[in-house]
N, C-alpha and C positions, 0 to 999 in steps of 0.2 A: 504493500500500500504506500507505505512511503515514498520507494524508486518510481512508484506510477507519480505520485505526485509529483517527485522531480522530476523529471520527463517530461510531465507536461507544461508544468512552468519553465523548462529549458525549453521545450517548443515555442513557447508563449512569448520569451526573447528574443530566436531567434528572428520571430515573426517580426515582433517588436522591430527589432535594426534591420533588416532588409528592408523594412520601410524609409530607413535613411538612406538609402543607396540607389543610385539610378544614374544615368548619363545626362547633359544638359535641360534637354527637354523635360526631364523630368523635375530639375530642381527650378527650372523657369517656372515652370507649371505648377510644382506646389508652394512657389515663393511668390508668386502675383496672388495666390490663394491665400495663403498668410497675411499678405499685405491687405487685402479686403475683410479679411476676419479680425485684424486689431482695426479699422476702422471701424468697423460695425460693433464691434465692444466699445469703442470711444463712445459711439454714439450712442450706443444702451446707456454706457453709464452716465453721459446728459440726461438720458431718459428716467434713468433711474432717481437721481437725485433732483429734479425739476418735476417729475411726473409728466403725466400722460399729455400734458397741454404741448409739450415739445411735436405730438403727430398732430397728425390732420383731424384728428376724431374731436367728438363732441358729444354734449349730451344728449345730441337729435341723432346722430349719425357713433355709433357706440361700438361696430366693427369698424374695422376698416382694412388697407392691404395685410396686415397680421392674420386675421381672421382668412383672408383670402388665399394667402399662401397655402393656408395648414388645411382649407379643406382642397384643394390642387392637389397636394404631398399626400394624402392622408388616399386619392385616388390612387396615385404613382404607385403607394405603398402596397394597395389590394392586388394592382393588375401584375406582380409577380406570380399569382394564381393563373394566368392564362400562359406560364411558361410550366407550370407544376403541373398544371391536368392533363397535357397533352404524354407530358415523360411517367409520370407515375398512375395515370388511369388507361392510357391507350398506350401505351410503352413506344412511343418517337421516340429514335433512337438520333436524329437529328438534333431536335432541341436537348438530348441526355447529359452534355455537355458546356452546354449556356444555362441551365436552370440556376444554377449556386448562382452566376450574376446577377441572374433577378432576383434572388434572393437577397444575394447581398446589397443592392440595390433599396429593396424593401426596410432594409434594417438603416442605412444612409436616411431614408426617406421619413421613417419615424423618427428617428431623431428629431430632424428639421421639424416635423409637426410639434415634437414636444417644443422644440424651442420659441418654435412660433407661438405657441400658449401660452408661454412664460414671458415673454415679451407685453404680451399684451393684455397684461395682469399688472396694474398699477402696482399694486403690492406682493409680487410673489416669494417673499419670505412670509405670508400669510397661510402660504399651501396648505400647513399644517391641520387647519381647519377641517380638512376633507380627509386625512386620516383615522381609519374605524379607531372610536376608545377614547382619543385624545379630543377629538373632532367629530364630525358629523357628516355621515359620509353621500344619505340621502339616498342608498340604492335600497331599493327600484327603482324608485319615483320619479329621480331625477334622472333624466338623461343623458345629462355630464357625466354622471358617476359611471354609467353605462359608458361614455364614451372613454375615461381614466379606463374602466378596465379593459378593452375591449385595444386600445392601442398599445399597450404594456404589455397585456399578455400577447400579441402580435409580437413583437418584436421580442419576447422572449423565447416563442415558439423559432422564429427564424434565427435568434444567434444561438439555440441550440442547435438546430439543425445543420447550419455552415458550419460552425464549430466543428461537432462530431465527425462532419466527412469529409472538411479538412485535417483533422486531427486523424484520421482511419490511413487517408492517401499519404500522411505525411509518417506513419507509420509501417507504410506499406502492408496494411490489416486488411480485411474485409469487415466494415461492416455490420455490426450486428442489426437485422430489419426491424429485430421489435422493440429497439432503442431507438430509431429514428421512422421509421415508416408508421407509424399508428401519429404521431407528431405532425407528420407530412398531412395527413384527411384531415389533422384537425385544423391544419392551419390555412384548408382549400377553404373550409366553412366558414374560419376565422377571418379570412381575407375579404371575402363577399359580405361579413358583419359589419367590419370597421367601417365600411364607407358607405353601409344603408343604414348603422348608427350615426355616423354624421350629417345623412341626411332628414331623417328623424328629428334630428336638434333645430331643423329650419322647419319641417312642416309641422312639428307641434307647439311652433309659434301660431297660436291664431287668430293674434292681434295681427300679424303681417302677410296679409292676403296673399303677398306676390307669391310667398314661399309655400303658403296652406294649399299645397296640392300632392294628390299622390303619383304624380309620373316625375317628382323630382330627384325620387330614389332609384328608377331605372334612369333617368336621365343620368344622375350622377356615374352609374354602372357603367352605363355606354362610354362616357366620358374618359373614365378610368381607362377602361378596356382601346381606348386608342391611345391614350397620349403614353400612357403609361409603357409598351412594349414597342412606342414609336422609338420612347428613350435611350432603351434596351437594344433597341438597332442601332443606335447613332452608337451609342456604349459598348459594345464588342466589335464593333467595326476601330474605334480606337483602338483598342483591345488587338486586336488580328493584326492594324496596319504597326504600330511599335513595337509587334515580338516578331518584327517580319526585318529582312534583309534585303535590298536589293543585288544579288549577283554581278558581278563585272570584273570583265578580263578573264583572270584565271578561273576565278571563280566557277567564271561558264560552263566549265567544260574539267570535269571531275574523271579520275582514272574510276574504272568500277572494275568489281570481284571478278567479273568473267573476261576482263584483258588481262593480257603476260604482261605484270608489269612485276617489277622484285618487290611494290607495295605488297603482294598477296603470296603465300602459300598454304597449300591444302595437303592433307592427307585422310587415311582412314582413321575415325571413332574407335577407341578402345572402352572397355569398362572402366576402365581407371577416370575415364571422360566423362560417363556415365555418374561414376561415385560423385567427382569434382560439382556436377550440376547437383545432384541432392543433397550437396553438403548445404549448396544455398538454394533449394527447391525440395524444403522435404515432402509434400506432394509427391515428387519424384519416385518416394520410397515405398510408395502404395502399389505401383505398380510391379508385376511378378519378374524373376529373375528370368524365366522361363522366353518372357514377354521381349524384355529387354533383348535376351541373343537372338530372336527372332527378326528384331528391327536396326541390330547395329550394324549389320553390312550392309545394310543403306544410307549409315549416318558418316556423314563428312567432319572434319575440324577443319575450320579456316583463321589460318592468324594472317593478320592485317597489321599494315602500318595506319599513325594517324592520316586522314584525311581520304580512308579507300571507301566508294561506294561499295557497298552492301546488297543495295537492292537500289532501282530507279524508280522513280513516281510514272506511271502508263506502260512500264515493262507488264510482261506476261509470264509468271513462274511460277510451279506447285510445289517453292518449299517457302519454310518459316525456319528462323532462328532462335537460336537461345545463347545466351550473351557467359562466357564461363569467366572471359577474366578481362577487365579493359570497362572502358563506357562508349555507348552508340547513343548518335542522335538523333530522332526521327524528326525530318521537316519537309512540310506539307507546298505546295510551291501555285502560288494562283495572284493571277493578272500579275506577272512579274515577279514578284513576293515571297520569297521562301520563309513560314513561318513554324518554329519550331512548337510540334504538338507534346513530344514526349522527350525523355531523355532513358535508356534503357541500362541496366548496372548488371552483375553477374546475378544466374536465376531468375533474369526475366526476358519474356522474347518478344519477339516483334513478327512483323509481315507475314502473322498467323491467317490472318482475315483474309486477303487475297487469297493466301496457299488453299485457305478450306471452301472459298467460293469461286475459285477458280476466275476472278476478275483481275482487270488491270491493275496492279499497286498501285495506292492511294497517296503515300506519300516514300522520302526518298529517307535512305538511312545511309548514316558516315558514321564513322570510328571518330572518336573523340582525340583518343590516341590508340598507344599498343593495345589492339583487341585478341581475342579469340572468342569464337564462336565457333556455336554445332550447329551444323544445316541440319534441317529434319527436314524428309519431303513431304507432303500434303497426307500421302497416305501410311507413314509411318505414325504422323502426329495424330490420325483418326484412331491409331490403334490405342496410342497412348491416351488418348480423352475417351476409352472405355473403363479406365479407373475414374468411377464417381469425385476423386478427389482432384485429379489431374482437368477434368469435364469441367467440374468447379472451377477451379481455379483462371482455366484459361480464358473460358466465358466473361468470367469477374473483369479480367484484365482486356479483355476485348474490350469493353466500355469504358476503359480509364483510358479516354482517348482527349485531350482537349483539343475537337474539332470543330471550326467557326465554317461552315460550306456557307455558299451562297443558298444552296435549299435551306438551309436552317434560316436563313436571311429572309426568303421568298415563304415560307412558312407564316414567321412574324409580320410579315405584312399580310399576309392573307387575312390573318388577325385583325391589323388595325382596319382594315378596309371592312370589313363585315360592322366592325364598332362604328367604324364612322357613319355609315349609312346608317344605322341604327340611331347615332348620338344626334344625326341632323334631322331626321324623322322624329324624332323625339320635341328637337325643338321646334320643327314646323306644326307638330299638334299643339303645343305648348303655346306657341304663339296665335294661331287661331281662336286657341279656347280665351285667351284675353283681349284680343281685338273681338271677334264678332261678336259677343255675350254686349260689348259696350256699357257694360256696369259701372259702380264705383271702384270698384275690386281692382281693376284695369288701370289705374291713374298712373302706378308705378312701372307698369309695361310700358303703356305710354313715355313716364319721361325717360324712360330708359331707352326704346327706340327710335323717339321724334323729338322727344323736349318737352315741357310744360313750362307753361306763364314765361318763357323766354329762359329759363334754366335746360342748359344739354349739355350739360360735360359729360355725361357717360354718350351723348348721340356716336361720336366719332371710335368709343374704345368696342361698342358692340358693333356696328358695322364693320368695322377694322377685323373683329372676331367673325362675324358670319363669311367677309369675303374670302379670308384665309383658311376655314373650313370648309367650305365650297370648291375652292380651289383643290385644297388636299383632296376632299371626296373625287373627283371630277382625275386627277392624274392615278389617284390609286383602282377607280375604273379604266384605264388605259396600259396598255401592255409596256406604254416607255417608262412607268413607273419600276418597272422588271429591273431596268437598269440601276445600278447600289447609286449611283450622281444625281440621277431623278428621284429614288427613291429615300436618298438621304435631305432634299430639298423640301420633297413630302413630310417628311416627318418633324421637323422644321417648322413648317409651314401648321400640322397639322399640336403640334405642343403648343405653339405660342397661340394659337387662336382658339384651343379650351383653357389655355390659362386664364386668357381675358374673359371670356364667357363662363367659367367656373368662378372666377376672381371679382374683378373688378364688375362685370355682368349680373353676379347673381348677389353676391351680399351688400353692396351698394342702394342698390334699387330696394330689396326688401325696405331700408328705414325712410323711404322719401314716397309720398310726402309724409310727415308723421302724423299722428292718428291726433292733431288737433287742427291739422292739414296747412303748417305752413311745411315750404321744399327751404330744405338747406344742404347747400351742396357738399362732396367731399371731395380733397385731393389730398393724396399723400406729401407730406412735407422733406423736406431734404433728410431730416436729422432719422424720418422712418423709413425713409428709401436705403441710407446707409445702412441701417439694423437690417432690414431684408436684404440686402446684400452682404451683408457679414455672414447671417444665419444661411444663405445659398452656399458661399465658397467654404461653411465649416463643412457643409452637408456635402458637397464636393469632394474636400478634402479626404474627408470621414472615407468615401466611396474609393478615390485614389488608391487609399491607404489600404483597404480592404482587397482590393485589387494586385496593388504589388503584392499583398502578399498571398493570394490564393493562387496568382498566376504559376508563379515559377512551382508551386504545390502540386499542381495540375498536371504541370508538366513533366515531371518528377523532377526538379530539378534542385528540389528543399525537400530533404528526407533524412530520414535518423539514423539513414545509413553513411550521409556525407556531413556529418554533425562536424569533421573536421577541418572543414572548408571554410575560409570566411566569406563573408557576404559578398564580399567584391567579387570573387569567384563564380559565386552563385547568379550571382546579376549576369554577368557574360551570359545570355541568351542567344546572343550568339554565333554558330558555328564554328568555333574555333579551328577546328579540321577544317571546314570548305577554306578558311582564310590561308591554312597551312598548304592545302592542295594547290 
């Protein structure tokens, strides 16, 4: 017990400090980030010590962008559920390896929602109030209190679950399902909660007509469900293009396994070869002796210098390897781009998947440096995955692949494009049912899409929101959308225009005119623009951070087997071989 716990707080560092390590781009990127989050703490704490008068609120107008962020966030945060249902209830084996980002994504996102609630609490050293015993905490009744628990426990279901299967990959463990999978259902129902309790806190306002309706709770859904996995595209698309290389010169043009080059030689498999693999595959050992001398006069050893292909990306081969002494790197190579999926160490193998479906390899493998490996052909390796344990194992490791394809890209928008249609059908009943009815109910539609008594500062932010959703709907029905340039334009296009219609759109308008019906306008002030830019790039940040360190986890390239590596090391992503070739 105690070694687990060190272990895992030796994990927990590691992570820690690879988070300080990155090349340029990296430190640009999280130091313009830094620089906007001590702004926005400057700004809090005018906020704090001056009070709430420093924003734009009022006591006519009593939300305002705070409130507006956290319920946008609070969407983002659910529609990691449309990357979980697809891998864990229909098993896409495309999205199997982008789910953890949305997940981690989701836990980024709550955050920001808590922070946005704390911002915009005059007094939030008051919290205390709403803790059961000490305070009063109002659940059922209250809806808040619904909403406290309903975002906490969210976000504690999701840093369990990244947690653990980062902590598994980084173990090189499998797993156990009924420590994390019973988690997973509950956090599909959980996800779909959060954001129909937040919308709940608007429609059982029933002093504020705008919002006393019930399509605000699928509206909100819809909403989630585009902007949210629009983000998730623009975000592993970063993702794939900085763990990627561009090729040049040498690099082009790599010696592989099957040229006479003095990088390679081969001979035949012995048991002794055999033993070496189960000393680090005990899996291996399940399998019969009998079995073994059946399948070793087919098994090759090849030692490699660094930098020799192994296997190429669109070859056609029926074997697989297994890595005995040396390190392999697999990278995946698209529109130009070579990006590293895996990193392979002794006892684990690679270019199993093509060997056993007989397709073109998928991506290319290099020796890191001095390697040996065992070739195993396609039908040697069927004999051996008739040990239950060997079956296992290799399965497990077929899905520990960190693959970004363009299907898994054309997936997620298949997604956004169904929401969207959905989210703007939504709002053309929505709008209907307040213009043709022509009641008093209507006023706040009205100033919200034409003006009233000469007041429209929201006329220009929801027209601005309907033309840019229309837009997005209108290219995500077109096949140029197919394209990642068009489709990244979309999703752009298709965030910023439910932020302002979720944001500034919906909770603005509920307070105007106020129920003794003078209009009093809102605009956010400098000092609350700063605080929502602080609380953006900490939420940023948060996500960065969470990223480096899952990435290179993913990849194998953080494991507890290279505990002795430092971080500098680790960061090389990479090729070092193709550099050397």
């Amino acid at each position: 017990m105690i070694q687990a716990t060190k272990n895992y707080f030796r994990f927990l560092w590691r992570c820690a400090r690879i988070a300080f390590v990155g090349d340029w781009r990296y430190y640009t990127w999280m130091g313009a980030l830094s620089v906007l989050c001590l702004l926005g703490l400057n700004a809090y704490c005018k906020q704090f010590a001056h009070g709430l008068i420093t924003t734009g609120m009022s006591d006519e107008v009593s939300w305002g962008v705070y409130i507006a962020n956290f319920t946008f966030l609070v969407g983002v945060a659910a529609a990691a559920v449309m990357m979980v249902i697809p891998v864990y209830i229909y098993d896409n084996e495309e999205l199997h390896d982008l789910v953890i980002f949305g997940e981690l994504l989701a836990v980024a996102a709550i955050i920001m929602c808590l922070l946005f609630v704390t911002v915009d609490l005059g007094r939030p050293d008051r919290f205390w109030h709403l803790i059961p015993g000490i305070g009063q905490f109002n659940f059922p009744a209250s809806m808040l209190s619904w909403d406290v628990i309903v975002l906490n426990g969210y976000l504690v279901l999701n840093i369990h679950i990244c947690g653990y299967l980062l902590y598994c990959r980084y173990q090189k463990k499998m797993p156990a399902k009924w420590f994390y999978v019973p988690f997973v259902f509950i956090a599909i129902f959980w996800a779909i909660s959060i954001h129909t309790v937040t919308a709940f806190l608007y429609v059982g306002l029933g002093g504020r007509p705008f919002w006393n309706s019930s399509i605000v709770g699928p509206r909100f859904l819809a909403s989630a469900f585009t902007a949210g996995p629009a983000l998730i595209i623009l975000a592993i698309q970063v993702v794939r293009r900085v763990t990627a290389i561009v090729p040049t010169g040498d690099n082009a043009q790599l010696p592989s396994v099957g040229t006479k080059t003095k990088a390679a030689s081969s001979r035949a498999a012995t048991m002794a070869d055999l033993d070496l693999l189960a000393s680090f595959l005990p899996e291996l050992k399940s399998v019969s002796a009998e079995l073994k001398r059946e399948i070793l006069p087919t098994l090759t050893v090849l030692e490699v210098e660094p930098g020799t292909v192994l296997l190429r990306q669109g070859e056609t081969e029926k074997h697989a390897f297994f890595v005995l002494k040396g390190r392999v790197v697999v990278e995946r190579e698209e529109s130009g781009r070579h990006r590293i999926t895996r990193s392979a160490r002794p006892g684990e193998q690679f270019g199993e998947v093509s060997a056993l479906a007989g397709t073109p390899r998928m991506a290319t493998a290099i020796a890191e440096e001095a390697t040996q490996v065992l070739r195993v052909p396609a039908e040697a390796l069927r004999k051996l995955m008739k040990s239950p344990a060997m079956d296992k194992l290799v399965h497990a490791r077929m899905s520990e692949r960190l693959m970004i394809t363009d299907r898994a890209l054309m997936i997620l928008r298949g997604i956004v494009q169904v929401s969207m249609l959905i989210n703007v059908f939504l709002l053309v009943c929505e709008v209907f049912k307040e213009f043709y009815s022509a009641n008093l109910h209507s006023v706040s539609a009205k100033y919200l899409f034409v003006g009233l008594h000469g007041h429209h500062a929201l006329v220009p932010w929801i027209w601005t929101a309907i033309a840019l959703n229309l837009t997005a709907m209108v290219l995500l029905l077109l096949p140029v959308s197919r394209s990642l340039k068009w489709l990244n334009l979309t999703c752009v296009l298709a965030i910023v225009g439910i932020w302002i219609e979720k944001g500034m759109g919906l909770v603005i308008p509920g307070f105007i005119p106020t129920p003794l019906g003078a209009v009093v306008e809102y605009s956010p002030s400098l000092n609350e623009t700063l605080v929502c830019l602080g609380i953006w790039a900490f939420g940023l940040l948060c996500y960065t951070i969470f990223l480096r360190m899952a990435v290179p986890i993913l990849q194998g390239r953080l494991t507890k087997a290279n505990e002795g590596l430092s971080e500098e090391q680790i960061s090389a992503t990479l090729a070092v071989a193709t550099a050397k070739a």
